[in-house]
C-alpha positions in Angstrom: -15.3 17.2 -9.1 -18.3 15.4 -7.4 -18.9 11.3 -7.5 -22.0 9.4 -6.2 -22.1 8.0 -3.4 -24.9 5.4 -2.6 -26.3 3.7 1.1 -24.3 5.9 3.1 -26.9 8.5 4.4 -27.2 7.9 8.2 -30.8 8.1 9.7 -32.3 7.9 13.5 -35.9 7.2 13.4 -36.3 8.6 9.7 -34.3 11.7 10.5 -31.2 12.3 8.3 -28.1 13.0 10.5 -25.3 15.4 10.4 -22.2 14.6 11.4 -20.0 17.4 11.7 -16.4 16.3 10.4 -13.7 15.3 13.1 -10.0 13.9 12.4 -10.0 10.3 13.6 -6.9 9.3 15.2 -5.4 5.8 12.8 -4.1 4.2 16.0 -4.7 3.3 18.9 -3.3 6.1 21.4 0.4 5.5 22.0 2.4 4.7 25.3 4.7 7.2 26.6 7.5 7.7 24.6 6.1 6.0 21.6 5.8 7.4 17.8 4.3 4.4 16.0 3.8 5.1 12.7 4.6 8.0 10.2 4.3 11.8 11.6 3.1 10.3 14.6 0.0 8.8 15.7 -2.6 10.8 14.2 -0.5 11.3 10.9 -0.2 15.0 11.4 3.6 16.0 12.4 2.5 16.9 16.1 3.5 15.5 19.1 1.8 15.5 22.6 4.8 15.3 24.8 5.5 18.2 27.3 8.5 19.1 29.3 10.9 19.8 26.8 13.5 22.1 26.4 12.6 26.1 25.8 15.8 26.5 24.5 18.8 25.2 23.1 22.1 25.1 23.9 24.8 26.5 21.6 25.9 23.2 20.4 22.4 21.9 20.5 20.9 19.2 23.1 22.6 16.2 24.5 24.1 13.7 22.1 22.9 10.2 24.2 23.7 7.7 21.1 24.4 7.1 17.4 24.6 4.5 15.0 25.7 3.7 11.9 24.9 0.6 9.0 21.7 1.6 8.1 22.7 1.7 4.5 20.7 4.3 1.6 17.7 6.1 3.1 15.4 9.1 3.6 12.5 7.2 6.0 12.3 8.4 9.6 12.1 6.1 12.4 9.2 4.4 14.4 9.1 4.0 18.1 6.9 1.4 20.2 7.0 -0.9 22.9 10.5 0.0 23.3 12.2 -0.3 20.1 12.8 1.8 17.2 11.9 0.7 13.5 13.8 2.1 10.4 14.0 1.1 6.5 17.8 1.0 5.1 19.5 -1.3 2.8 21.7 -4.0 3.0 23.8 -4.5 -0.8 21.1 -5.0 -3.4 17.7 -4.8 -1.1 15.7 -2.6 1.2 16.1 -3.6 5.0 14.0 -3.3 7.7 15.7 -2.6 11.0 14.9 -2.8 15.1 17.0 -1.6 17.5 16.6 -0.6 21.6 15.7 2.5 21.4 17.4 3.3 25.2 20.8 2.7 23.7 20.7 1.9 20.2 21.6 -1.2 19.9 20.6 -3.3 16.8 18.3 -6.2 17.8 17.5 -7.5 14.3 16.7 -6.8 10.8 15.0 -8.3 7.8 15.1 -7.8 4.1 12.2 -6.2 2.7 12.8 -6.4 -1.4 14.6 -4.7 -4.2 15.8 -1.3 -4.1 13.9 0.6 -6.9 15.9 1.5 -10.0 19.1 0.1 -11.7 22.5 1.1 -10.5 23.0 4.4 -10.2 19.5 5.7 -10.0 19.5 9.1 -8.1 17.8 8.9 -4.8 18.0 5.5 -4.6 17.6 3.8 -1.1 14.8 3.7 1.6 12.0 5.8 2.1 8.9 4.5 3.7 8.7 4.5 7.5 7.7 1.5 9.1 3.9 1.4 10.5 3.8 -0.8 14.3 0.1 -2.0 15.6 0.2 -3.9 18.7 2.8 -7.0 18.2 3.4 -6.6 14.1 5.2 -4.2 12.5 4.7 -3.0 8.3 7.1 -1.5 6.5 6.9 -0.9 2.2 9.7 -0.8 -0.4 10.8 1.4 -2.6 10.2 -1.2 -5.2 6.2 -2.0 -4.3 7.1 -4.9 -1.8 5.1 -4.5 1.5 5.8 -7.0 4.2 4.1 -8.1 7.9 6.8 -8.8 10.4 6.4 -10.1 14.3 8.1 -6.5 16.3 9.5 -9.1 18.5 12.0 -11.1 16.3 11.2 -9.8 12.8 9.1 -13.1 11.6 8.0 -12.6 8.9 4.2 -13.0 8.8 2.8 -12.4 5.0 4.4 -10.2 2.3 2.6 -8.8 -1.3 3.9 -7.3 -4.5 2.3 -3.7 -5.0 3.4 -4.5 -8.8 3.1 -8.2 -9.1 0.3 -8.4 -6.8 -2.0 -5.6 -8.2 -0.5 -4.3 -11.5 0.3 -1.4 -9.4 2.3 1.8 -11.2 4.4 4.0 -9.0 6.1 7.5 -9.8 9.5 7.8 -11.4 11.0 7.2 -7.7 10.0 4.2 -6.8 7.7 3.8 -4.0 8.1 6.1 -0.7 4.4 5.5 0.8 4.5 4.8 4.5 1.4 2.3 4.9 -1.5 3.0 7.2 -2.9 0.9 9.4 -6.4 1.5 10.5 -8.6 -0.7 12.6 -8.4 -4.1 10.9 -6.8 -2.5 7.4 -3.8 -1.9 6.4 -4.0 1.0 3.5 -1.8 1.3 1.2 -1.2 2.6 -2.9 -0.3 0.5 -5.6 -1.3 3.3 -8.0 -2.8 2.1 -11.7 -6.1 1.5 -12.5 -6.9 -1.9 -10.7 -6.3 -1.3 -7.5 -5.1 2.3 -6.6 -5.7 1.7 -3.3 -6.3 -1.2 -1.7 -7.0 -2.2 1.6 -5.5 -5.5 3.5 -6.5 -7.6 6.7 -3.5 -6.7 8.8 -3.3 -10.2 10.7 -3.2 -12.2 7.0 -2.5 -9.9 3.9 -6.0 -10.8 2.6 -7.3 -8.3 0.4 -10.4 -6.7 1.8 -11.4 -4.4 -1.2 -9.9 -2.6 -4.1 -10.4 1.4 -5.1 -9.9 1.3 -9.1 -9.3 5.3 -9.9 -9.3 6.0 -13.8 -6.3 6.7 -15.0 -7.5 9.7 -16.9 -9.6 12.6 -15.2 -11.5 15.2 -17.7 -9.7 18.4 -17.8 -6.8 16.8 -16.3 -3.4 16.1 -18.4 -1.2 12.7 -17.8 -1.9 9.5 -15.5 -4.5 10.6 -12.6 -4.0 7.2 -10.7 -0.4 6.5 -10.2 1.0 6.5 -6.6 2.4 9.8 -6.0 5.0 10.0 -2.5 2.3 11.0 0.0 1.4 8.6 2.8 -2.6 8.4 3.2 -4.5 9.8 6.3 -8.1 8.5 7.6 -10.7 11.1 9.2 -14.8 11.7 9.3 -16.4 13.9 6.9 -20.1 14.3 7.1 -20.5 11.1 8.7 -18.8 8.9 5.8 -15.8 8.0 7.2 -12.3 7.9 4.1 -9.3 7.2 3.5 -7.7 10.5 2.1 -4.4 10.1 -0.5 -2.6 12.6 -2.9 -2.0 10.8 -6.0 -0.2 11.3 -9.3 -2.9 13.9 -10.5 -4.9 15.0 -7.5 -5.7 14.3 -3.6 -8.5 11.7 -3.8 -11.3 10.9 -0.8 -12.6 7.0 -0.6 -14.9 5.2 1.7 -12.7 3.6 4.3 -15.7 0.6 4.1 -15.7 -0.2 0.1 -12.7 2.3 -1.3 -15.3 4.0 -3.5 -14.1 7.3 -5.1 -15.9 9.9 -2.9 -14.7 13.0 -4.3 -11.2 15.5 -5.8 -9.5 18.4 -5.3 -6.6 18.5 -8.2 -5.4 22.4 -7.4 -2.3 21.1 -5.3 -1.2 18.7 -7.6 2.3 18.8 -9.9 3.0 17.0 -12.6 6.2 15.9 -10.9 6.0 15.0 -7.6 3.5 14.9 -4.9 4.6 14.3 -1.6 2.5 15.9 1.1 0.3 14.1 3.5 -3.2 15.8 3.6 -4.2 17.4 6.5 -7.8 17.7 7.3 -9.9 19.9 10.3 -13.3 19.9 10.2 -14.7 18.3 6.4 -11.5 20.5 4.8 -8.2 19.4 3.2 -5.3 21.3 2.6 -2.3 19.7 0.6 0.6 21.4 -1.1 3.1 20.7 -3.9 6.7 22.3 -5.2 7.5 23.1 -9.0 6.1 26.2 -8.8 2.6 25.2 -7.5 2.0 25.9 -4.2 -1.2 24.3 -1.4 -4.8 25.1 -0.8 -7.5 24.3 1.0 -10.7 22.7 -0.9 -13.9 22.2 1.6 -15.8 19.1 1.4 -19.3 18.4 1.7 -22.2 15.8 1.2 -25.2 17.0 -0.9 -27.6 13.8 -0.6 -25.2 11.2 -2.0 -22.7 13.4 -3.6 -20.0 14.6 -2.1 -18.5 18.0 -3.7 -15.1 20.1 -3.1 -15.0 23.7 -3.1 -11.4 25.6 -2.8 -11.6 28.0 -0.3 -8.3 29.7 -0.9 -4.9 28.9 -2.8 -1.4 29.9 -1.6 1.3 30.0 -4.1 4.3 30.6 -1.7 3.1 27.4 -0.3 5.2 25.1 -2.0 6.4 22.6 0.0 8.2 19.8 -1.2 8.5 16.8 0.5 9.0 18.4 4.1 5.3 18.2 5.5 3.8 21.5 7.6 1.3 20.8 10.7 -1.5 22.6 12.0 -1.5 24.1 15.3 -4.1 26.2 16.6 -5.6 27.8 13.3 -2.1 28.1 11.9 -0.4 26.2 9.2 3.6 26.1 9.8 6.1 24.8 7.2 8.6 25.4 4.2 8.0 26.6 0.6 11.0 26.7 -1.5 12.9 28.5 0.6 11.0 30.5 3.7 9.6 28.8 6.8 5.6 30.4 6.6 2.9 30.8 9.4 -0.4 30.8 7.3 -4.0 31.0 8.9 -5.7 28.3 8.2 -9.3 29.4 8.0 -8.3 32.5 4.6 -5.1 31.2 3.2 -3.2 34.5 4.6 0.6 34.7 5.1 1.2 36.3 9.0 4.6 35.8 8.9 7.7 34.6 7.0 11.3 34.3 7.6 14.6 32.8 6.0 14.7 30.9 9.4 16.7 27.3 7.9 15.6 27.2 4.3 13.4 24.5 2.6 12.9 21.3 5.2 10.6 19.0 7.4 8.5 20.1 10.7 7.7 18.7 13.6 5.7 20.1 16.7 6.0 19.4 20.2 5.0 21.7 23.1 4.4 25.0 21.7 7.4 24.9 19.4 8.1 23.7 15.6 11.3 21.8 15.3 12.4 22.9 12.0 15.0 20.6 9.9 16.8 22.0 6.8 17.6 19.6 3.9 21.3 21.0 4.5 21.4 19.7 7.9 20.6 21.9 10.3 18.0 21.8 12.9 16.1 25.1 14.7 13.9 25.2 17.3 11.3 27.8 16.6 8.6 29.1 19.0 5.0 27.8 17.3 3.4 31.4 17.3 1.3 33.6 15.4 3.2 36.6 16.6 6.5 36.5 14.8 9.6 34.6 14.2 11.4 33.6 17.1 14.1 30.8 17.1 15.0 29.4 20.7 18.3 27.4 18.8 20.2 26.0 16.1 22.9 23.2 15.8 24.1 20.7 13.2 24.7 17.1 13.6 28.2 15.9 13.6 29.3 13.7 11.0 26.7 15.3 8.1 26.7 13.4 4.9 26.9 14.1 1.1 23.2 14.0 1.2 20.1 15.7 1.4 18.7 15.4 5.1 15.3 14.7 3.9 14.1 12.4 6.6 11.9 14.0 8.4 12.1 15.2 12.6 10.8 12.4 15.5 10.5 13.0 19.3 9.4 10.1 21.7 10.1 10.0 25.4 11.7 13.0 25.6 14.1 12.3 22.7 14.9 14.0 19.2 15.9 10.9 16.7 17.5 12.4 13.4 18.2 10.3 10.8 20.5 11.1 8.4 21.5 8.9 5.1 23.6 5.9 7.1 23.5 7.1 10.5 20.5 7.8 13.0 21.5 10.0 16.2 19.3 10.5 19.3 19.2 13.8 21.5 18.0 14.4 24.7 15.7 17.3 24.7 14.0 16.9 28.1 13.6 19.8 30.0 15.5 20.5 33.2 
């Protein structure tokens, strides 16, 4: 599907340019042993820390701290400036949480809103991961409440209503967006057809622009625009720089300057939950769902002031759920439903897959993946084209009755694992 797109062709002295496409990073770059915002700085699952351990021991790495009282959640931490962000609960709403992240102590926390659903919802509980820029921190609920809080004491700066505020319409989950902050904007999706994305001033909560998506695409059944679970990503593609989300029906481009609908690529999409952050190299997009569909890559370019999407290949054992895969090198590492694959990015073909720990999340951090089953446990696997090769396994003590769904996070030398009520931090620095 193509869409025009008007005033955006860039000229020198009456020559049209092109800009070759280039990931652009969402924040500014990190401090040492910082992870600001969801999957890391750039949004992508891979971290630049070195050092780390090769191997693991039998009982896994170095149990430093844990804590407990976080109340119902799936969101994974942030780290900055010395302290460590989470969502929980607290009774009947959504919480947001600081602690030290040296020794875990809690330093304060604040609510956020309602927990989505009525008593006894499955799932219920957190699941966005709190977004820090400089001295504020942003964290959304499950119910479509996003608040603006002071990292130092949890003041509360300016809050809006995803619902209330912009007649927003989320998936049958709630909301589990983690909100983007890029520049002066904070990004986020409200879903519906008034404002399926919208874009705030990060210092005041004043709405900077609106990107109304129909709600019906031709050829494609059901709502297009409603939030899906996917967390948006910025980057460059042919000099237009967007803002690029995977909603109810489809993964969507728009302009990061207006929030004009730049192009779609619907392939990936499943009628029943999409929760994959995008990842994009070079003007092309890959995204993956479960439910038997499966992730592809669709190319984007500019013709004049059209911007068009061409699939370049589609993977059906791709289909990962809501565990993420990263990109390192020209390889594409994460679950389907039940394999851990290494796919090359450039043709779409499987090199290698294994059993390894079932469906999960991913992580990467010098040279290896850190692999997390939804089970529980956790394997360190060599980030390689060759073959499978596992450096380590272990599970957490004290596993709950649920799903470990929130995903892998390594700052300073540190693994943090949430899991449900509890977080526990490793030490995984290398000797």
């Amino acid at each position: 599907m193509s869409f025009r797109l008007t005033g955006l062709i860039l000229t020198w002295f009456g020559i049209v340019a092109v800009v070759q496409a280039v990931p652009l990073p969402t924040l500014p770059k990190p401090g040492v042993g910082e992870w600001p915002c969801w999957r890391g700085p750039e949004r992508n699952g891979l971290c630049q820390e070195t050092g780390l351990l090769r191997e693991w021991p039998a009982r896994g790495p170095k149990l430093l701290w844990k804590c407990e009282g976080l109340g119902q959640g799936y969101s994974a931490p942030s780290l900055a400036g010395g302290k460590l962000f989470i969502t929980g609960t607290e009774e009947k709403q959504e919480i947001l949480l600081a602690y030290d992240a040296q020794s875990g102590n809690q330093l304060w926390k604040i609510p956020i809103g309602s927990i989505f659903g009525a008593t006894g919802t499955r799932y219920q509980g957190a699941r966005s991961t709190p977004t820090v820029e400089g001295n504020l921190v942003f964290a959304l609920g499950s119910d479509g409440r996003l608040i603006c809080a002071e990292t130092s004491r949890g003041t509360l700066k300016w809050a809006k209503d995803l619902k209330a505020d912009f007649e927003g319409k989320n998936g049958a989950w709630g909301y589990a967006e983690s909100p983007l902050v890029d520049r002066d904007q904070v990004v986020c999706t409200p879903g519906g057809s008034k404002a399926t994305l919208v874009a705030l001033h990060k210092k005041t909560g004043e709405v900077i622009w609106k990107a109304a998506i129909p709600a019906a695409m031709p050829g494609k059944p059901g709502v297009y625009n409603a939030a899906g679970y996917a967390s948006l990503v910025v980057s460059e593609i042919e000099g237009v720089r967007q803002y690029i989300q995977f909603l109810a029906g489809g993964v969507v481009g728009v302009s990061a300057k207006d929030g004009t609908l730049l192009w779609t690529y619907d392939h990936p999409a499943s009628r029943t939950a999409n929760c994959f952050t995008p990842i994009v190299r070079a003007g092309s997009v890959f995204a993956a769902s479960a439910y038997g569909i499966g992730g592809g890559t669709a190319q984007i370019r500019r013709t004049g002031n059209t911007f068009k999407t061409n699939e370049l290949y589609f993977v059906k054992e791709l289909q990962n759920h809501h565990g993420g895969m990263v990109l390192v090198g020209d390889h594409l590492y994460g679950t389907g439903a039940s394999k851990l694959y290494c796919v090359d990015f450039k043709t779409g073909k499987v090199v290698w897959e294994n059993a390894g720990v079932g469906k999960g999340s991913i992580l990467y951090a010098d040279g290896y993946l850190y692999v997390r089953s939804e089970k529980g446990v956790i394997a360190l696997v060599e980030a390689t084209p060759t073959a499978y090769r596992e450096k380590g396994r272990f599970l957490q003590p004290m596993r709950s009755a649920q799903g470990t769904w929130a995903h892998p996070v390594i700052a300073g030398g540190r693994l943090y694992l949430r899991d449900w009520d509890g977080l526990y931090c490793y030490d995984v620095k290398g000797n």
